[in-house]
OpenMM code with the backbone's topology and positions (N, CA, C; nanometers):
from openmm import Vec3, app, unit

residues = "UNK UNK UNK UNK UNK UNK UNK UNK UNK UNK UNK UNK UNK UNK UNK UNK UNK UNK UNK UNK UNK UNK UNK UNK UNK UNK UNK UNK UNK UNK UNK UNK UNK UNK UNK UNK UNK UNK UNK UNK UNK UNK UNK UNK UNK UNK UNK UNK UNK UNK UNK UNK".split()
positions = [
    Vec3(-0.3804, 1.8219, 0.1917),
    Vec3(-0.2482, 1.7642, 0.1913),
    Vec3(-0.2391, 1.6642, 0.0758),
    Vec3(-0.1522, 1.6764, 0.0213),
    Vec3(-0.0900, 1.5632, -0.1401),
    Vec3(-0.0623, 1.4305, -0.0590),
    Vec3(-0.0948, 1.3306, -0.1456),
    Vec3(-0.0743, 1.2016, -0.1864),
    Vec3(0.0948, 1.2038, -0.0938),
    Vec3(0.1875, 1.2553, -0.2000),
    Vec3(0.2712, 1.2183, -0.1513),
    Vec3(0.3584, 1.3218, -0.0598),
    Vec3(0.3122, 1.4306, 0.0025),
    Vec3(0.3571, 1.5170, 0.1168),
    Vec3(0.3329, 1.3885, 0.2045),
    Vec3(0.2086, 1.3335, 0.2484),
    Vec3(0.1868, 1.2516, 0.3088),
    Vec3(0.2753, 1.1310, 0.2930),
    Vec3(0.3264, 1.0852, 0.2145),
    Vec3(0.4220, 0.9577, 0.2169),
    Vec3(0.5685, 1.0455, 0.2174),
    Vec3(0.6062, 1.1600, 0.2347),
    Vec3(0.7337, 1.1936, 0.2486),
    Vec3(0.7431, 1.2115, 0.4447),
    Vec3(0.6046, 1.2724, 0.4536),
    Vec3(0.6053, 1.3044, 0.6106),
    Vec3(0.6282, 1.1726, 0.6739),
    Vec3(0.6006, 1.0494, 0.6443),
    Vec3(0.5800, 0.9068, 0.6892),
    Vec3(0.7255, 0.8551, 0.6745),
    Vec3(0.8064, 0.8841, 0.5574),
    Vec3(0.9421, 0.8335, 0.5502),
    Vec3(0.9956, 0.9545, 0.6627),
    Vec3(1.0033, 1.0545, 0.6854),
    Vec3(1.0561, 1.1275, 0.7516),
    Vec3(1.0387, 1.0858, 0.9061),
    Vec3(0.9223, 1.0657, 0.9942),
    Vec3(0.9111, 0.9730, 1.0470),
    Vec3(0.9592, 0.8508, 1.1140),
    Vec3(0.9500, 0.8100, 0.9986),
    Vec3(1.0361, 0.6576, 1.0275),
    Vec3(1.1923, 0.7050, 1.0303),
    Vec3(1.2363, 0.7380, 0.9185),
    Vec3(1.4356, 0.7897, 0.9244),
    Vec3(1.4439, 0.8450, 1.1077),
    Vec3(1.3667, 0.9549, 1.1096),
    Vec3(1.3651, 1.0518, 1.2201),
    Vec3(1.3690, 0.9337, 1.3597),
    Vec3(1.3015, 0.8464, 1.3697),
    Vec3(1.2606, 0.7397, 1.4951),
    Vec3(1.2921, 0.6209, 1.4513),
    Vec3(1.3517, 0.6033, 1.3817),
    Vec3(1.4035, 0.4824, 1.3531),
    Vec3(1.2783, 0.3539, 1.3088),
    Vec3(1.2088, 0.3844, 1.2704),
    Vec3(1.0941, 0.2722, 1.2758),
    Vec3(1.1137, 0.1900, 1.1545),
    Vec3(1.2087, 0.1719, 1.0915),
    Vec3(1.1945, 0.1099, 0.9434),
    Vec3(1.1612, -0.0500, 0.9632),
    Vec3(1.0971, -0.1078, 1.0727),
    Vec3(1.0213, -0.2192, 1.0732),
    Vec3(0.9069, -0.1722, 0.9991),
    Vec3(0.8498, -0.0410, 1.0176),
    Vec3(0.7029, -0.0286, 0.9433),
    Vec3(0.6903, -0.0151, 0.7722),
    Vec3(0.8203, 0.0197, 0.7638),
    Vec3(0.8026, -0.0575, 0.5688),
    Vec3(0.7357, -0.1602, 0.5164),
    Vec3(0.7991, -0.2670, 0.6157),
    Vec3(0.7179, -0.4430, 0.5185),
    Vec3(0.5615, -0.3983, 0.5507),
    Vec3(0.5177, -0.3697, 0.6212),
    Vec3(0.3778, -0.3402, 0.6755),
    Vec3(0.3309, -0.2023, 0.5800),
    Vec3(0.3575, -0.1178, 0.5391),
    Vec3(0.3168, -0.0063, 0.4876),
    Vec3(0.3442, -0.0770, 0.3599),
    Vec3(0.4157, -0.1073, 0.3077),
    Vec3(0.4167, -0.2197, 0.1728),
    Vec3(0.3396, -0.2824, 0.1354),
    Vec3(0.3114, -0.3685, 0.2220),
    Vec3(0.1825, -0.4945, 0.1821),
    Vec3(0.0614, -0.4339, 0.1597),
    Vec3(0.0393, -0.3010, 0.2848),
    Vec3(-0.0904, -0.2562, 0.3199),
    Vec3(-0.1308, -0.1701, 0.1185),
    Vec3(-0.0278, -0.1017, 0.0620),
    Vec3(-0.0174, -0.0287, -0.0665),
    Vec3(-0.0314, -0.1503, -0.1532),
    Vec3(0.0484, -0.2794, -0.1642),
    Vec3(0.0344, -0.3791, -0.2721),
    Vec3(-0.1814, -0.4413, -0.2652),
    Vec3(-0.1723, -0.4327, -0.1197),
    Vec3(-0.3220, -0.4814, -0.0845),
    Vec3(-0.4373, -0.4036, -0.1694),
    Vec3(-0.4230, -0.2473, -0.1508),
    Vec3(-0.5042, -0.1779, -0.1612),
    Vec3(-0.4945, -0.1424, -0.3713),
    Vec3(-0.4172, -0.1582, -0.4129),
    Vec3(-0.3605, -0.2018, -0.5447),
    Vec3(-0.4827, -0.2935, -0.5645),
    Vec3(-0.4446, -0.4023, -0.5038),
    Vec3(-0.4787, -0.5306, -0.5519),
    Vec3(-0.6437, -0.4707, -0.5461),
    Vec3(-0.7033, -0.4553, -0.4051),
    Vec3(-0.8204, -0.4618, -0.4452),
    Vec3(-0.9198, -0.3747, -0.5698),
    Vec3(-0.8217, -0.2444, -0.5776),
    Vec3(-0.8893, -0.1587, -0.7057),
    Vec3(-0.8800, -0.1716, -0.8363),
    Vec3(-0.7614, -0.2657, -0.8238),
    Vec3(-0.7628, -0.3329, -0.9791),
    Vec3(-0.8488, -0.4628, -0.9947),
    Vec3(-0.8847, -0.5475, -0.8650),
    Vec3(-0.9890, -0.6181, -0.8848),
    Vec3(-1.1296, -0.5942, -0.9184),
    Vec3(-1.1193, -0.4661, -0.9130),
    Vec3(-1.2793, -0.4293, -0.9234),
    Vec3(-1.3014, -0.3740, -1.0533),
    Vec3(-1.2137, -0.3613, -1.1353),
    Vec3(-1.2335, -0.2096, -1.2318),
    Vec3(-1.1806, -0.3682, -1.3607),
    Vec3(-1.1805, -0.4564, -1.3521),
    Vec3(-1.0657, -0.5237, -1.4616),
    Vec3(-1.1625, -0.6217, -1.4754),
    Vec3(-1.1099, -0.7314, -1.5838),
    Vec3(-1.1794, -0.8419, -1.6269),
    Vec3(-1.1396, -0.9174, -1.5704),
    Vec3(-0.9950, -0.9256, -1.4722),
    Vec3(-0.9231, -0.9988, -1.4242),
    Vec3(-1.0209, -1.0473, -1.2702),
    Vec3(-1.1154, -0.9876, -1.2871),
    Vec3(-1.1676, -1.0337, -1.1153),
    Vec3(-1.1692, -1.1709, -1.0728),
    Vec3(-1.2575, -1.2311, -1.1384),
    Vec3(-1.3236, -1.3385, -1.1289),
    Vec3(-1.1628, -1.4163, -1.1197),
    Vec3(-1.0765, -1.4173, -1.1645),
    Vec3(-0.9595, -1.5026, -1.1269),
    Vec3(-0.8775, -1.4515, -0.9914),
    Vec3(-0.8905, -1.3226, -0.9812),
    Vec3(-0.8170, -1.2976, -0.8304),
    Vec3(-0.9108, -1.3251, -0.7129),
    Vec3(-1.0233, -1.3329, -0.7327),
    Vec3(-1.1063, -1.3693, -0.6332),
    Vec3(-1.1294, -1.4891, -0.6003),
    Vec3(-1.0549, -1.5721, -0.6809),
    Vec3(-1.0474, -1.7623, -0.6131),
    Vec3(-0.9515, -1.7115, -0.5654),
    Vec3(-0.8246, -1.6579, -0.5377),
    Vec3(-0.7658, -1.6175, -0.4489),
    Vec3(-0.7488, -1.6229, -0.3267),
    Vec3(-0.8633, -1.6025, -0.2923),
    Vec3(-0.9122, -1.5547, -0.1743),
    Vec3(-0.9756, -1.6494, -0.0679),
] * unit.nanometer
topology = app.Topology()
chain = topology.addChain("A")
for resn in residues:
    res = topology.addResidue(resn, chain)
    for name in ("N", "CA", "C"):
        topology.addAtom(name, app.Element.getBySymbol(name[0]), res)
């Protein structure tokens, strides 16, 4: 299954049941997971990790 079959089945979902509380939460959880793979791969670490 694709990347984004999987994020169309999830909006479908939510429209379908009404759940669009789970956006801010499916949001953060994608900005999070961002954050941590660009912390690892970048020069930028050592400053996002006082962050923390």
């Amino acid at each position: 299954m694709s990347k984004l079959k999987a994020l169309g089945e999830l909006w479908n979902f939510m429209k379908v049941r009404k759940r669009f509380w789970l956006t801010p939460i499916v949001l953060v959880l994608l900005l999070v997971g961002i954050l941590v793979v660009v912390s690892q791969t970048s020069a930028v670490a050592p400053f996002i990790y006082t962050l923390f």
